[in-house]
Each structure stands twice: as structure tokens, then as C-alpha cells.
C-alpha positions in Angstrom: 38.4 5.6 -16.3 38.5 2.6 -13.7 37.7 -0.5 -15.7 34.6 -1.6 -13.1 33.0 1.9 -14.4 33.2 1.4 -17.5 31.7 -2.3 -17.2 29.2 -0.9 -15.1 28.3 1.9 -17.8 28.0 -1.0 -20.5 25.8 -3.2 -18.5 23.5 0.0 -17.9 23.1 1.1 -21.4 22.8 -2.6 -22.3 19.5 -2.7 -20.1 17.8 0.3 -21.6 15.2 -0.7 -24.3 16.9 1.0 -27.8 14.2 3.0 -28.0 15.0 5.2 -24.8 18.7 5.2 -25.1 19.3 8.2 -26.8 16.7 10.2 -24.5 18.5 8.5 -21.2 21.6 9.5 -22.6 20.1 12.9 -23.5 18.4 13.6 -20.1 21.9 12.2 -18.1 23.4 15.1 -19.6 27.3 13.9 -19.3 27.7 13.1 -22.9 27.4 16.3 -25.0 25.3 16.9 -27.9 28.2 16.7 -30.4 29.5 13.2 -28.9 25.6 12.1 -29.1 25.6 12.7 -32.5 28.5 10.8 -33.4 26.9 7.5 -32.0 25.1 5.1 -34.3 21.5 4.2 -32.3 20.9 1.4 -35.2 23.4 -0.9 -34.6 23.4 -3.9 -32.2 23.1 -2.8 -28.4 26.3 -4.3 -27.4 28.1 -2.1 -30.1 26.4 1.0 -29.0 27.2 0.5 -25.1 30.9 0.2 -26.0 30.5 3.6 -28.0 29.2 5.1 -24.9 31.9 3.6 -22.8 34.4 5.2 -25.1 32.6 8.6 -25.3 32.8 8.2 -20.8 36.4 7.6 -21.1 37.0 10.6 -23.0 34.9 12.7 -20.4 36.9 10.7 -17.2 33.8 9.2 -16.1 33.8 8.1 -12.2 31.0 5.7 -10.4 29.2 8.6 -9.2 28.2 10.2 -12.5 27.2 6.4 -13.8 24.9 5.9 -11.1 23.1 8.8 -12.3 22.1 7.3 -15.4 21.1 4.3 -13.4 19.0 6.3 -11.1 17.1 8.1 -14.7 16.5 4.4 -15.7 14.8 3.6 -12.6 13.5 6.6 -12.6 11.8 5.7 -15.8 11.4 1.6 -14.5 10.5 2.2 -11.6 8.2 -0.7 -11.6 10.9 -3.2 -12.0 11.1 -2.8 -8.3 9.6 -3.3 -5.4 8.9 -0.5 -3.2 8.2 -0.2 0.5 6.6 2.7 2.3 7.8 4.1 5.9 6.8 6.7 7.6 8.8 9.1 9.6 7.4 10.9 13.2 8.9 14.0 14.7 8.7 15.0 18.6 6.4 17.7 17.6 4.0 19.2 15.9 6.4 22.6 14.2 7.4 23.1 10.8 11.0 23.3 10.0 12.6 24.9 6.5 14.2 22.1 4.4 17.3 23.1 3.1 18.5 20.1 0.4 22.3 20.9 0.8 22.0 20.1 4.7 19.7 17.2 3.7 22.2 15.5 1.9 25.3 16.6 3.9 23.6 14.8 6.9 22.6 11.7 5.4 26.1 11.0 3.3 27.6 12.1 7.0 25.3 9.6 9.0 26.1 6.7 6.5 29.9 6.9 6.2 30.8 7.3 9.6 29.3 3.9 10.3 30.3 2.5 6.4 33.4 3.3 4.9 32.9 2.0 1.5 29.5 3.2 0.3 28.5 5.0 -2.6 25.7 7.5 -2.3 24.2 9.7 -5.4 21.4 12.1 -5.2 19.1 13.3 -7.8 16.1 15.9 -7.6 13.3 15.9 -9.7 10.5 18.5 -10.3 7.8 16.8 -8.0 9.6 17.6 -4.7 11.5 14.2 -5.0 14.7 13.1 -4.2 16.0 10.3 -5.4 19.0 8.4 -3.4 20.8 5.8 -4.8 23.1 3.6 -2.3 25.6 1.2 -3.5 27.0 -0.7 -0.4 30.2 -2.2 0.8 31.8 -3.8 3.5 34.8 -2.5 5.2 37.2 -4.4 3.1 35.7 -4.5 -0.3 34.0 -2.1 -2.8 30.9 -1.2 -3.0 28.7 -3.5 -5.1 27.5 -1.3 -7.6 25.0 -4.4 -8.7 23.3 -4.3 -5.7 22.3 -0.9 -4.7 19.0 0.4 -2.3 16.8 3.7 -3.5 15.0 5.6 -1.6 12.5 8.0 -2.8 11.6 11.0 -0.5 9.1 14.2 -0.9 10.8 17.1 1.3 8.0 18.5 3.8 6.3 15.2 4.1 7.0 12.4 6.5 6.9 9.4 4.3 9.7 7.2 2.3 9.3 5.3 -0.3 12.6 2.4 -0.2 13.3 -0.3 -2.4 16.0 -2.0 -0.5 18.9 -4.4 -1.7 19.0 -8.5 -1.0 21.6 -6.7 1.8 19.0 -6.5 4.6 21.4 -5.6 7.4 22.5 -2.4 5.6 18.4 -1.2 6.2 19.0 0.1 10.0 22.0 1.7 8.6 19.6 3.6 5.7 16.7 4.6 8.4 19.2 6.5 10.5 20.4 8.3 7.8 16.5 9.2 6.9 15.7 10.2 10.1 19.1 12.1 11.1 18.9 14.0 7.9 15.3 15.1 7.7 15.1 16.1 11.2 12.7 13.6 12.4 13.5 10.9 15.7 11.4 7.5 14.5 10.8 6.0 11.5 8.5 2.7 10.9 7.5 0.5 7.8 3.7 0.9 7.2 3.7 -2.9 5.3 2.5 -1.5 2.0 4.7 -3.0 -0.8 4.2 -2.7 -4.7 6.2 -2.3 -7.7 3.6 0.6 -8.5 5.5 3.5 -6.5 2.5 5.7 -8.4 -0.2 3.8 -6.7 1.6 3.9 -3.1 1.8 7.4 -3.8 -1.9 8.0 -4.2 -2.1 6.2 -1.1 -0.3 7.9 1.2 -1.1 11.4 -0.2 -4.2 11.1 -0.2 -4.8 11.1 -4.3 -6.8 8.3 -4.0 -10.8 8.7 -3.1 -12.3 5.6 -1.7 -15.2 6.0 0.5 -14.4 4.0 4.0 -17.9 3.4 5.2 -20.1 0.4 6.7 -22.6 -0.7 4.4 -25.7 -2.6 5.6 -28.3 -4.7 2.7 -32.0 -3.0 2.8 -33.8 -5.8 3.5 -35.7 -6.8 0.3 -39.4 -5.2 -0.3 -42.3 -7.4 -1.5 -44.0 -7.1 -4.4 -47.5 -7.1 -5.7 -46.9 -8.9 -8.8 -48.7 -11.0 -11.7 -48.2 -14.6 -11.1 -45.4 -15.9 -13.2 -42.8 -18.6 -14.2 -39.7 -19.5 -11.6 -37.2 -18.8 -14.5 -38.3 -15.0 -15.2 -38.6 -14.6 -11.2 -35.1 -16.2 -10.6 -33.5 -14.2 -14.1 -35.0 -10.9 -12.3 -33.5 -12.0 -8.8 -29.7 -12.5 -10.0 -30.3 -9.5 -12.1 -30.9 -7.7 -8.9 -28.3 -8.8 -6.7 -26.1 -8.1 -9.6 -27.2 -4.5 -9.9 -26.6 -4.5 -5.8 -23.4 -6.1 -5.9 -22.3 -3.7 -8.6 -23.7 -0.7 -6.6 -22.4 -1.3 -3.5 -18.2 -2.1 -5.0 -18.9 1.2 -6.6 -19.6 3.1 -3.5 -16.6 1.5 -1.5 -14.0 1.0 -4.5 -15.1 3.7 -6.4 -15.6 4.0 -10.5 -12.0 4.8 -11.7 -9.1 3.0 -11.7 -7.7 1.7 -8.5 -3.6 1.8 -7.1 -1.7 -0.7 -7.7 -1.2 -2.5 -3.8 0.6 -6.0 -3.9 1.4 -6.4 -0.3 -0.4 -5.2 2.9 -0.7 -6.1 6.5 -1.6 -5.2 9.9 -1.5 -6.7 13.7 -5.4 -7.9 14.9 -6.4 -7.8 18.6 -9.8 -9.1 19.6 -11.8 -9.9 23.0 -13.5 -13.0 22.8 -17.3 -12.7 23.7 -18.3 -15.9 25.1 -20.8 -17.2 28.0 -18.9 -17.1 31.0 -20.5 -20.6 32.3 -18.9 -22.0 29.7 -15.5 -21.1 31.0 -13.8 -20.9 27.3 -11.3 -18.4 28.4 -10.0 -18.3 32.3 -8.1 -14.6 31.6 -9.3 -11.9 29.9 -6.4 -11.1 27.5 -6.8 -10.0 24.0 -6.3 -12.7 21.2 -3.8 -11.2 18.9 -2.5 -12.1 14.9 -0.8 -11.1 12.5 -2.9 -10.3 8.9 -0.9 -10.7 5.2 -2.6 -10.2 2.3 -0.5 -10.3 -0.9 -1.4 -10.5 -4.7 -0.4 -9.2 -7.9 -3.3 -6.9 -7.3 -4.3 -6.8 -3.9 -7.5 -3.7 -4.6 -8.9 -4.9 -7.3 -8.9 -8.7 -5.9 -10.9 -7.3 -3.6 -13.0 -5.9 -5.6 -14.1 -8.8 -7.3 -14.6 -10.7 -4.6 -18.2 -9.7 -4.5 -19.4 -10.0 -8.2 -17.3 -13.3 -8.4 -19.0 -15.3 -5.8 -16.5 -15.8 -3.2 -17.7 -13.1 -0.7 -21.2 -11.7 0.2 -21.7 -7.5 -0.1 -21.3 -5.4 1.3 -17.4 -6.8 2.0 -16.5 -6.4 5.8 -14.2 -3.3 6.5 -11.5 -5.8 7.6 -11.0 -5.6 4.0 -12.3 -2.2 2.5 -10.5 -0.7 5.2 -6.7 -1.6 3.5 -5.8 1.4 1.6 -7.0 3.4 4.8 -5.2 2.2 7.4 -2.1 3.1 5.1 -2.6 7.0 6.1 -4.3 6.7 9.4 -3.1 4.1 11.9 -7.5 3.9 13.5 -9.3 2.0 15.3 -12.5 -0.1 14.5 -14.8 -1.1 17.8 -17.6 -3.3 16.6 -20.5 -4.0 19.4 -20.9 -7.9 18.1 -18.9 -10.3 16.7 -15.5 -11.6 16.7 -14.3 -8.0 15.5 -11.0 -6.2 16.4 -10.8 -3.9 18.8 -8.1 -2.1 17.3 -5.2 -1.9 14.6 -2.1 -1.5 16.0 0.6 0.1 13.8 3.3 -2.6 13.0 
């Protein structure tokens, strides 16, 4: 076995928490049950990953088969990384049968005609997923094993989920591939990043329920009432707009648990309304920008926007409208205000 293997097997195990390392090893399959047995899971980690490294010697273990079990770890971790969604367009409308074994024969064919030294490893799981670990090179060294991009993809649906390497030049490289082998001809990033792949999930398939509507204050209603102190009056008026406040995050957010968006954005274009006498603007041409919000958090930052003070509610649809825009590039036309016109896909 090639010594860089066997380092990089070591370094994998030595990642794993002990608790999971005898189900990883267990659910990579390349170890069999009679060598799992004769490993000690008690000792110190370093000890046990140079067990397993001696057990993958015996068994001629190449770079392919240890990316596997670094693709189950991530698998498992998948919230150590960052993800990024991208969706994928075809000319039309038809539905085509997705055969796997052409799926990955394309996409390993697209990427090493243009990159000799890259190592690519599939995996399936049971959702419809397909997991792609690439390892990249250059065309005089190895790849770096260290380094690698994934790439999460649900046959029969047009969106990718990638969690690219510091190696940005290699990403054109990677959407061809996608594109070549799933039969589509355009692929974009949506700008929706988290380390939640679950909660981008939910997003872009529609798991998650958020009502996207316009919500307008009743105007409030006076009351015949007893005379009585300012204090109970003004304790009965924050009460109130609490109750509102509370109502209304409900109806846009929702009552359950929210997915987990850190990073979003979209392109604004607006007309300025403004008294032509004035002469503010001498050509009518849109007044464009580009919007980034980003927290550990972004949905439920929202959320307390409200209840915290720091916004009035209903919030504006500029910011209800987030996880939205993510599965339907619309447009918003507001009669009055300084309101976009429309959101333009980045």
C-alpha cells in the first residue's frame, strides 16, 4: 500500500470521534468482520488508526477505497462544511430516464479529459443521493487528497448541493461535469450557503412551509373603558403589541423549527419615483444593488427582529421573502415606495 494512503487512512480515522469508529469502519465495509474484531476501540486513537492502517495493508488498500470512508464521515459531518446550492436548467421541458452507470461515466469522462491527475469517488445512498468526492491535481503533481470538493446530487431533480475546495478555479471544471453528465446545458449558484445541507434541503424541495404573504396592522379599535391609571393602560398596550408581534412572526415564520440558512443574496432593481420638476434623475434607468445577508442563523434572525425591537411588524417581504426566492426566481411590483421591481436570478 502507497505510503500517502496509508497516511491519509490514519489522519481519517484519527478525525472520527471514538465513539463512531467502529460503526464508520463497520458501514465502509472494506475491513471484514473478523479483522474488526481483532482491533482494540479502547486504546488511544493514534494506536487504533495505525491498527487500521495495518488491517488496509493487508487488504491492498488504494486512494479510492479511502476516500470512501471519508465521504461516510462527511456523510455523517456533513455540517463541518459549508454547502452551496446550484441549480441546473435543461432546453426543455421532457423527462429523461437516469441511468447512474452513464451518470458517472460522463462526469469522470468530462473531468479527466480536461484534468489528468484527479481523483473522483462516488457513493449512493438510499435518499436518491449521490455523493461525489473530488480530490484535485494539477498536471504535474498528485492529487491533494487534503483538499477535496463534494457534491451532493438527487437524480431527477435539478439542484446541487457543492461544498467546494480553497481551489476555486477547479469549480468551472466541476459544473461541466454536472451539467454534461445529468443531461442538462446551464447550471447557476442560487447564493444560499449553510453548513446545514438538511435545512438547504427543505428549502429547495419544498419541505419547508412558510407562508409568503403581505401583512398589513388593523388599525387599532377604541374602547369604551373605565377610567384608569397610565401604568395598567401602558402594561395592556405592550401586552398587545406583544401578542401582535408574536401573531404575526407566526403566520410568516411559522411555529416549528426553521432551516438552518447562513448566507443569502439576491440582485435589487428599482425606479425611482420622484417629482419630475425636481429633475433628481435626467434618465430613466433602473437603480440596481447587490443584497448580502449572512449570519450564523440568517431565519431565525429574522425572526426576532420584530419581538426584539429592531424592526416594526409586519417585516417587509424584502426579508420574509428569503427562503422563497430560493425555489422561485419572482418578481415583487409594489405601487409606492422605493420597492424593487424585480429579483433577478444572480
Amino acid at each position: 500500500m502507497d505510503e500517502t494512503v496509508a497516511e491519509y487512512i490514519r489522519r481519517t480515522v484519527l478525525k472520527i470521534p471514538r465513539d463512531e469508529i467502529k460503526t464508520m469502519l463497520q458501514k465502509w465495509g472494506f475491513l471484514s468482520e473478523a479483522q474488526l474484531q481483532t482491533l482494540n476501540f479502547h486504546q488511544i486513537k493514534d494506536n487504533i488508526s495505525q491498527e487500521v492502517v495495518q488491517l488496509c495493508e493487508e487488504n491492498s488498500a488504494d486512494i479510492k477505497q479511502a476516500a470512501v470512508l471519508d465521504i461516510i464521515y462527511n456523510h455523517i459531518h456533513q455540517n463541518k462544511r459549508m454547502w452551496s446550492v446550484y441549480q441546473m436548467k435543461k432546453s426543455g421541458e421532457e423527462l429523461e430516464y437516469f441511468d447512474i452507470t452513464d451518470f458517472k461515466k460522463k462526469f469522470k469522462g468530462r473531468l479527466q479529459s480536461a484534468l489528468k491527475n484527479v481523483t473522483i469517488t462516488f457513493k449512493e445512498y438510499e435518499d436518491n443521493a449521490i455523493w461525489i468526492r473530488v480530490a484535485w491535481g494539477t498536471p504535474y503533481k498528485r492529487p491533494n487528497q487534503y483538499k477535496p470538493s463534494y457534491v451532493v446530487y438527487h437524480s431527477q431533480t435539478p439542484y446541487v448541493f457543492i461544498s467546494a475546495s480553497v481551489l476555486k478555479s477547479n469549480l468551472p471544471l466541476l459544473c461541466q461535469a454536472l451539467i454534461v453528465a445529468s443531461n442538462y446545458h446551464d447550471i447557476r449558484e442560487m447564493e444560499l450557503r449553510s453548513h446545514s445541507l438538511n435545512s438547504l434541503k427543505d428549502i429547495v424541495f419544498k419541505r419547508y412551509s412558510q407562508n409568503f404573504q403581505t401583512y398589513y396592522p388593523k388599525p387599532l379599535q377604541e374602547e369604551n373603558l373605565e377610567p384608569e391609571s397610565a401604568d395598567i393602560r401602558i402594561v395592556q398596550e405592550n401586552r398587545s403589541e406583544k401578542e401582535r408581534i408574536h401573531r404575526l412572526n407566526r403566520e410568516v415564520f411559522g411555529g416549528g423549527p426553521l432551516p438552518k440558512l447562513e448566507f443569502a443574496q439576491y440582485k435589487l432593481e428599482t425606479m425611482f419615483k420622484s417629482d419630475p420638476k425636481m429633475g433628481v434623475l435626467d434618465k430613466k434607468e433602473p437603480f440596481r444593488c447587490l443584497v448580502k445577508f449572512s449570519s450564523p442563523h440568517l431565519l431565525e434572525s429574522l425572526k426576532s427582529l420584530a419581538p426584539a425591537g429592531m424592526a416594526d411588524a409586519p417585516l417587509s417581504p424584502l426579508l420574509t421573502c428569503i427562503p422563497h426566492k430560493a425555489r422561485n426566481y419572482f418578481k415583487i411590483r409594489e405601487k409606492k415606495g422605493l420597492f424593487p421591481e424585480s429579483f433577478v436570478s444572480p
